[in-house]
C-alpha positions in Angstrom: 0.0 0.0 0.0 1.5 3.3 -0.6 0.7 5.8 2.4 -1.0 9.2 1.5 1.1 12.2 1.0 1.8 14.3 4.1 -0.4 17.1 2.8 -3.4 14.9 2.7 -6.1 15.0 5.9 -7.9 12.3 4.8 -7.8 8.5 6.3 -5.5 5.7 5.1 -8.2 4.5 2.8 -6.2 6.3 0.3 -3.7 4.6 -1.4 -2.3 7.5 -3.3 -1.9 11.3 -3.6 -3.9 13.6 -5.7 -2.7 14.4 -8.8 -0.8 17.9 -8.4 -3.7 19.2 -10.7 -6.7 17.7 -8.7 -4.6 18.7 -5.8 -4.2 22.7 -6.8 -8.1 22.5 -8.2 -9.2 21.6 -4.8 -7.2 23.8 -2.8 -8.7 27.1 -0.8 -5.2 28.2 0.8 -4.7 31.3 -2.2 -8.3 32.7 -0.3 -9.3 31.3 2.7 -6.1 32.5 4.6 -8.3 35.1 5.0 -9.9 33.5 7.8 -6.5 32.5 9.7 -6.7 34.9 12.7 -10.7 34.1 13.0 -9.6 30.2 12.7 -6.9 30.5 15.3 -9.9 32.2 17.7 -12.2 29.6 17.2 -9.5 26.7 17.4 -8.4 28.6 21.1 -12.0 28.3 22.5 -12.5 24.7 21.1 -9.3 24.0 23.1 -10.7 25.2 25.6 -14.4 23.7 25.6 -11.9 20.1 25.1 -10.2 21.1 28.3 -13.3 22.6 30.6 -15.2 19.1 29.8 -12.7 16.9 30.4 -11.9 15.5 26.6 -8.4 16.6 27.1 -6.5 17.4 29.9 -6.1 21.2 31.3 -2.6 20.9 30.4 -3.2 19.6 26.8 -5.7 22.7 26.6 -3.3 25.1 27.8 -0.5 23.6 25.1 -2.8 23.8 22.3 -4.1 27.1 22.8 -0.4 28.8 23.5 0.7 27.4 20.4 -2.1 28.9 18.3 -1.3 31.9 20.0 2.3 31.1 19.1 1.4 30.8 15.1 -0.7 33.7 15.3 2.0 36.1 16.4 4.2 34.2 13.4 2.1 35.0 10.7 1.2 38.7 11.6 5.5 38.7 11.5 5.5 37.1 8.1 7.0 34.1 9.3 4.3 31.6 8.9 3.3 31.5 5.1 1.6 28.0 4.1 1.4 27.0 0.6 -0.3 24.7 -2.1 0.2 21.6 0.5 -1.6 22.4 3.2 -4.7 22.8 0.9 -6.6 25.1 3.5 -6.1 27.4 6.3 -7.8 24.5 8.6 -4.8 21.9 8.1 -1.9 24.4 8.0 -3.0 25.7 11.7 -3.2 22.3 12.4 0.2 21.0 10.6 2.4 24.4 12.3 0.6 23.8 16.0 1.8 19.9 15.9 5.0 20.9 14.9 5.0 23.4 17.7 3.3 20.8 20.4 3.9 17.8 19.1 1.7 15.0 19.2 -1.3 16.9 21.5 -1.8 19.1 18.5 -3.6 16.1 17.0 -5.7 16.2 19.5 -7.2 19.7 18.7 -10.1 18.4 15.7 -11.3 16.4 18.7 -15.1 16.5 18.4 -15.1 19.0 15.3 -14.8 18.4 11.5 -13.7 21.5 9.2 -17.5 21.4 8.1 -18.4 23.4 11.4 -15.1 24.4 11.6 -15.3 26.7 8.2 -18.5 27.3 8.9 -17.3 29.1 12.5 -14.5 30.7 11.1 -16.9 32.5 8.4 -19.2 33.5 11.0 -16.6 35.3 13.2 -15.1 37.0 10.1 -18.5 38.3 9.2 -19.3 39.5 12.2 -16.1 41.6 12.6 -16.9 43.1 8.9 -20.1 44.0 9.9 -18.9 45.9 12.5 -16.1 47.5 10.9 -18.8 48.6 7.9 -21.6 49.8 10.1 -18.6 52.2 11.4 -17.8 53.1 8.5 -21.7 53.8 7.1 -21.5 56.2 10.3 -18.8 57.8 9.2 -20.3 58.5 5.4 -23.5 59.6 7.0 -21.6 62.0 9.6 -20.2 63.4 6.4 -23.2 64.0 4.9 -25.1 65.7 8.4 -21.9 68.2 8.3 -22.9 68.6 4.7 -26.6 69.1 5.3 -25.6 71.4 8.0 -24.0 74.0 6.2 -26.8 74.0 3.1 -30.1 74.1 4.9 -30.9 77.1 2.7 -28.6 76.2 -0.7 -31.0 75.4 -3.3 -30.8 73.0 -6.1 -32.7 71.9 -8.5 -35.0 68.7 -7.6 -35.8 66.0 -10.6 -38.1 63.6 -11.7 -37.1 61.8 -14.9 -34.5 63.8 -15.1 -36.8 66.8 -15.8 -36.8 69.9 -13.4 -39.2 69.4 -11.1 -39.1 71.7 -8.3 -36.2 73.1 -6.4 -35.1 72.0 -3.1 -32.6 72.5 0.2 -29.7 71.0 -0.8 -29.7 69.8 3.0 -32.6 67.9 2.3 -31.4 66.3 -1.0 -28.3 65.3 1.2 -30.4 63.7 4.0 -32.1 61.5 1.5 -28.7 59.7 1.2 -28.4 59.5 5.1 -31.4 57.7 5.3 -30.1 55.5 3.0 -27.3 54.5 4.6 -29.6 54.6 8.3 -31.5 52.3 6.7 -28.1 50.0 5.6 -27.1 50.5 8.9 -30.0 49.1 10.6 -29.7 46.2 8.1 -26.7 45.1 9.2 -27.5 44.7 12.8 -30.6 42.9 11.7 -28.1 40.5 9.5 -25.6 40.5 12.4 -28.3 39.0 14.6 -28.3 35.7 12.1 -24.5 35.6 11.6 -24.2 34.9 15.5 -25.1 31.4 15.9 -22.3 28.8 16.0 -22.2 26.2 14.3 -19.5 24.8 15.9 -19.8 20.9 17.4 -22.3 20.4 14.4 -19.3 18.0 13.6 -19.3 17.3 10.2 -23.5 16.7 10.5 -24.7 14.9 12.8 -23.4 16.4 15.8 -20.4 14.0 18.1 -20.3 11.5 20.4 -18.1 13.1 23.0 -19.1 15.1 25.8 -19.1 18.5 24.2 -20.5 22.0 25.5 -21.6 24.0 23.0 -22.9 26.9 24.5 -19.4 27.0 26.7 -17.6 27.4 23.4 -20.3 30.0 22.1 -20.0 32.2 25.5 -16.3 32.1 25.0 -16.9 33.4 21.4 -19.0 35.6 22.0 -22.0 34.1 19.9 -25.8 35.1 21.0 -26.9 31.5 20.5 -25.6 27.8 18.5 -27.5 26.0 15.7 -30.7 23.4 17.2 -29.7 21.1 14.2 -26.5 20.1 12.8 -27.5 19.9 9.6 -28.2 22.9 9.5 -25.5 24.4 11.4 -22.9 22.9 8.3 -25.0 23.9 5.5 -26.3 26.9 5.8 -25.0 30.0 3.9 -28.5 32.2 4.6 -26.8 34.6 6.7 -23.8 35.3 3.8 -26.7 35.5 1.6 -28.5 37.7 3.8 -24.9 39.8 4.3 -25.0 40.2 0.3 -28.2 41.3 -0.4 -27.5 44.4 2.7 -24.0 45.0 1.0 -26.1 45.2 -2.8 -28.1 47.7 -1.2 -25.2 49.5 0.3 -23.8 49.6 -3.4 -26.9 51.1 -5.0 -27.3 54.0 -2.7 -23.5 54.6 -3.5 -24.2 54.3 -7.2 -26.9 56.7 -7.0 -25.0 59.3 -5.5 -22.1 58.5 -7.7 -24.5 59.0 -11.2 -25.7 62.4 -9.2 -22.0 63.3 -8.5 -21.3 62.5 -12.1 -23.6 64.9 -13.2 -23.2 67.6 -11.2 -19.9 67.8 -12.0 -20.2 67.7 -16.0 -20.0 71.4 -17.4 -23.9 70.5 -18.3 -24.9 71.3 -14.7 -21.7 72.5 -13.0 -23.2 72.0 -9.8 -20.1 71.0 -7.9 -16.2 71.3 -8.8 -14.2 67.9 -8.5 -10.5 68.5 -6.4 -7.2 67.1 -7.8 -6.9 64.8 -5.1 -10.2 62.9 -5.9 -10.1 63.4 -9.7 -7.6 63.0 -12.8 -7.3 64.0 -16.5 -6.9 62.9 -20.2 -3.9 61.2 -21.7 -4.7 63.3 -24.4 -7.1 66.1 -23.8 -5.5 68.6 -21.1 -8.8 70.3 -20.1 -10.5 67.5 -18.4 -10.8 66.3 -14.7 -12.8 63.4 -14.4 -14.8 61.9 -11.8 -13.0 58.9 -11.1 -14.0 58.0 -7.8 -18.0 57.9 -8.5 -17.2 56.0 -11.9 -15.8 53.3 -10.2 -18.3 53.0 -7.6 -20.8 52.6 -9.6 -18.8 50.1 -12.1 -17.8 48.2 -8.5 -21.4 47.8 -7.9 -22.4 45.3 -10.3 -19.3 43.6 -8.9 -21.1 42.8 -5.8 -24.7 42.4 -7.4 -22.3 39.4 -9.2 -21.4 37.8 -6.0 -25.1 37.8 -4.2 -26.1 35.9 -7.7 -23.8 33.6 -7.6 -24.0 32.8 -3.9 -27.9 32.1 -4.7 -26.7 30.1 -7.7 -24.5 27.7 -5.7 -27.2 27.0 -3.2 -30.5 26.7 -5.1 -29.7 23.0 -5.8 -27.2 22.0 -2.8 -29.0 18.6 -0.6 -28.3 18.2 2.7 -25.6 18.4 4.4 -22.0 19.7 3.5 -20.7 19.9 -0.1 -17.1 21.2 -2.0 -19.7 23.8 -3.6 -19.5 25.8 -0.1 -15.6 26.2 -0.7 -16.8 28.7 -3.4 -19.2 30.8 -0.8 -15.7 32.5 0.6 -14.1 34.4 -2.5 -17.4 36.3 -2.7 -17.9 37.0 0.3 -14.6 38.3 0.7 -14.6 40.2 -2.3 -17.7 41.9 -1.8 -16.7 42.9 1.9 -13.6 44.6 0.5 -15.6 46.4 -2.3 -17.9 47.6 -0.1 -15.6 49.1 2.3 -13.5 50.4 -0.5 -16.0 52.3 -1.9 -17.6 53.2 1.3 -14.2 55.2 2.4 -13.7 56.2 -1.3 -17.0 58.5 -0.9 -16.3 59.7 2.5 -13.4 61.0 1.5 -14.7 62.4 -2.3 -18.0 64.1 0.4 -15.7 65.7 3.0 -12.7 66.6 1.3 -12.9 66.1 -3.0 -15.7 68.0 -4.0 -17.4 71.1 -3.3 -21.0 72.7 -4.4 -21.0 75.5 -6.2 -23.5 77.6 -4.1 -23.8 80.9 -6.6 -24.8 78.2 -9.5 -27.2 76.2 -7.4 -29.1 79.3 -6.3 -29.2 80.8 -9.7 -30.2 77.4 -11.4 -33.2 77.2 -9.5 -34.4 80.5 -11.3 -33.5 79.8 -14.5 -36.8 77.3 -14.9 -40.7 76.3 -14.3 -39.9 74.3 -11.3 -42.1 76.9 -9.7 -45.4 76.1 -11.9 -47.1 73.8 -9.2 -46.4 77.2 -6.6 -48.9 78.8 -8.8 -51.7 76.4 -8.8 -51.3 76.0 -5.3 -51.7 80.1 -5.6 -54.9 79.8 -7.2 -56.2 76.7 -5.3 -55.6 78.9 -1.7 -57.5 81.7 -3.3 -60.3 79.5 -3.7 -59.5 78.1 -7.2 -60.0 74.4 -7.9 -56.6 72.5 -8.2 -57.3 71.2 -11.1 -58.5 74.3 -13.2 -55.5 76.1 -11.7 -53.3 73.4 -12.9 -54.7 73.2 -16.4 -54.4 77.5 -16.5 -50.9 77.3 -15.2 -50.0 74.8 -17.9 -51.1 76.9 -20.3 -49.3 80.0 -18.5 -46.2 78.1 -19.3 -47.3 77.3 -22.5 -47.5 81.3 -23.4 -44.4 81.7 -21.4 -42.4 79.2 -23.0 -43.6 81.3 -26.5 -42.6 84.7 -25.6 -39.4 83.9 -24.7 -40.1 84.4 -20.4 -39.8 82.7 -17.1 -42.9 83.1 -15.0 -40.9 85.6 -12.8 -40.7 88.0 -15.5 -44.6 88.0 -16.6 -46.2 91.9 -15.4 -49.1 91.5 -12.8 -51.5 92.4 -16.0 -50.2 89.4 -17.9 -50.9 87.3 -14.9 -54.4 89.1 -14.3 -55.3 88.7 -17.8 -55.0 84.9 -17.2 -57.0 85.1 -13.9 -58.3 87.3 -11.8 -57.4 86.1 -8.3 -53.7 86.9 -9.4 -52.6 90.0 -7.2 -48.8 91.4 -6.2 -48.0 88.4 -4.2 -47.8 86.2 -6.9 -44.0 87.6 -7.1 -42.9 86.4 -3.5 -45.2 83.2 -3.5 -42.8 81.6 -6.5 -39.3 82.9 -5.6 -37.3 80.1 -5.6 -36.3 80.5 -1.9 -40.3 80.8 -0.8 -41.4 78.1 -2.8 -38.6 75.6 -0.9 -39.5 77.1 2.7 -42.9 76.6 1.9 -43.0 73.2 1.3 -43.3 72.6 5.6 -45.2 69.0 5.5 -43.6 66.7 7.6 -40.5 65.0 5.7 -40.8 68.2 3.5 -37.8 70.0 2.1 -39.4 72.9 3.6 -36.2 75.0 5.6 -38.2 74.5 9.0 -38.5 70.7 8.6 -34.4 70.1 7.0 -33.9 71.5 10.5 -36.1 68.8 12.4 -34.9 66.4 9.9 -31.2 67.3 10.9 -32.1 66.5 14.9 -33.3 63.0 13.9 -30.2 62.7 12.2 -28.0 63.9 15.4 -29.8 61.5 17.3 -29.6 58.6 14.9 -25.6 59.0 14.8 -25.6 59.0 18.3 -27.3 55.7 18.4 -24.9 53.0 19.5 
């Protein structure tokens, strides 16, 4: 019989190696060292849990878990670097810590299989990114309330279809996208909640027959409960499923401001002016300063649509329990964690420090259109008109308008009197651009009055903790 190669975890029912192919094809090592400092935690507390039931010995524990702690401090020094062989990050912790204990580090997979091994280490990585992002969705939205802050009476032009519609506080425009992101960072915990339940002593899946605690491992790792059912515990990927839908979200409210940003900053609307450190020019065509960092957010975005597809893809048809398939769940999921955050600091910094509005230009745009037409039905309708005649009369008031060459600004009161009656001198200060905005007081309005209450719920939703 010819014994397995040293690389390979399996039993002696093996009579030979993998074929170096077979064997690179299978291996996770090039990705799922990502999970080393997360596997060396969860290793530590199974120790542990093997120690505090009596599996193992205190003294075995206490070995296996200063040696961990031993390759731990080696690899953040560069010293411990497994290759190709060791296949995953499981087996090289593993392989180092019985070189480093000797035989009792083969007592460490004890009562676990790298089914709720992986499964643990995933769980612990994801709950540290979720923290790390939800920081860093407070930090985009305390960019944003500073924003707001200092253009509560800014106007800009508000849209629909990409038609003026009628102007706005550029506060309020802003606090759209902090909502946004309130609303991704409320996601998050709610996604958080189902990424804390270890799977760990699901064994491979149908639990173990040694005398295991679960819930001590759990309270040592911090986990708010365990999986009821091992299957379960090894097989399911809802909660990195769950993580990439909340992460696509995170990506479109980017992308929208991105397009927006975009926009702005063409000579077209020249709403904001792009900074040399968040922008760069032609190879060929010295004038122009592109918005780099919005482009690629919103290219990056279909990045991580990508990975929530494909993590749907891989588990529509998986049975029960454990399958090779899973190995795939990882490189998404890391991929879309680092996008996110990468374009979440990318737009921080482009917000606070790479752009800035172009307040005369705003304020003028805003009178340079009919975005004040539904003002003057409302006019009519409070002098008793109803809203619909005073819409259809005001259409045709920009009808005439639009023919003579005028803005409604510039009609004389007899031009407006000769269209109705009911017009009088106010008609002036009732569509100024800066009336029409403050007028708009409804709650949730962009009314100057309610940006202001609107800014207090903000205050107190970044204080939240």
């Amino acid at each position: 019989m010819v014994n397995p190669s040293p690389q390979q975890t399996w039993s002696q029912r093996f009579e030979s190696a993998l074929h170096p192919a077979i064997a690179r094809f299978n291996a996770s090592i090039g990705f799922d060292i990502e999970l080393i400092e997360y596997d060396l935690t969860g290793s530590q507390a199974h120790a542990k849990m093997l120690a505090h039931t009596g599996i193992i010995s205190p003294e075995e524990g206490e070995q296996l878990v200063t040696g961990l702690e031993q390759i731990r401090q080696e690899y953040r020094s560069g010293q411990f670097n497994p290759g190709i062989d060791a296949e995953d990050v499981h087996f090289a912790v593993e392989r180092r810590l019985t070189e480093i204990v000797g035989d009792v580090g083969k007592k460490l997979h004890t009562a676990r299989s790298r089914n709720d091994q992986v499964g643990t280490d995933t769980r612990l990585y994801l709950r540290d990114q979720i923290g790390q992002i939800r920081q860093q969705l407070r930090q985009f939205q305390s960019v944003l309330f500073a924003l707001a802050e200092q253009h509560v009476e800014t106007l800009i032009p508000g849209y629909t279809h990409l038609q003026r519609a009628q102007p706005l506080s550029l506060a309020h425009h802003l606090l759209a996208y902090f909502d946004m992101a309130q609303r991704d960072w409320e996601r998050l915990g709610d996604v958080y909640r189902r990424v804390d339940l270890l799977p760990l002593g699901s064994g491979a899946l149908a639990g173990t027959t040694f005398p295991i605690d679960r819930h001590y491992s759990a309270e040592l790792l911090g986990f708010g409960g365990v999986y009821s059912n091992s299957l379960d515990g090894v097989s399911d990927r809802d909660f990195a499923i769950e993580f990439l839908c909340a992460a696509s979200l995170i990506m479109v409210h980017l992308s929208r401001l991105s397009e927006e940003v975009i926009l702005w900053a063409s000579e077209e609307f020249s709403f904001v002016t792009l900074k040399d450190s968040c922008s760069t020019g032609s190879s060929i065509m010295p004038q122009k300063k592109n918005p780099d960092v919005p482009e690629l957010v919103r290219g990056k975005t279909g990045r991580v649509f990508g990975h929530l597809q494909a993590l749907l893809v891989l588990m529509k048809g998986l049975p029960l329990a454990y399958n090779k398939d899973l190995q795939e769940d990882k490189e998404a999921l890391f991929d879309a964690v680092k996008t996110v955050r990468g374009c979440l600091e990318a737009m921080t910094i482009l917000l606070q420090e790479g752009m800035e509005f172009r307040t005369e230009r705003l304020n003028s745009a805003v009178a340079e259109d009919f975005s004040n037409a539904t003002d003057v039905a409302d006019y009519l309708a409070a002098k008793g008109v109803p809203f619909r005649e005073a819409y259809n009369l005001v259409g045709k008031v920009v009808k005439t308008s639009l023919a003579a060459g005028k803005l409604l600004k510039d009609l004389t009161l007899e031009e407006w009197q000769s269209l109705h009656p009911a017009f009088e001198n106010d008609i002036y200060e009732a569509i100024a651009p800066a009336r029409v905005v403050s007028a708009r007081n409804s709650y949730g309005g962009t009314g100057f009055d309610q940006v202001r209450q609107a800014l207090d719920r903000a205050r107190a939703h970044l204080s939240e903790p």
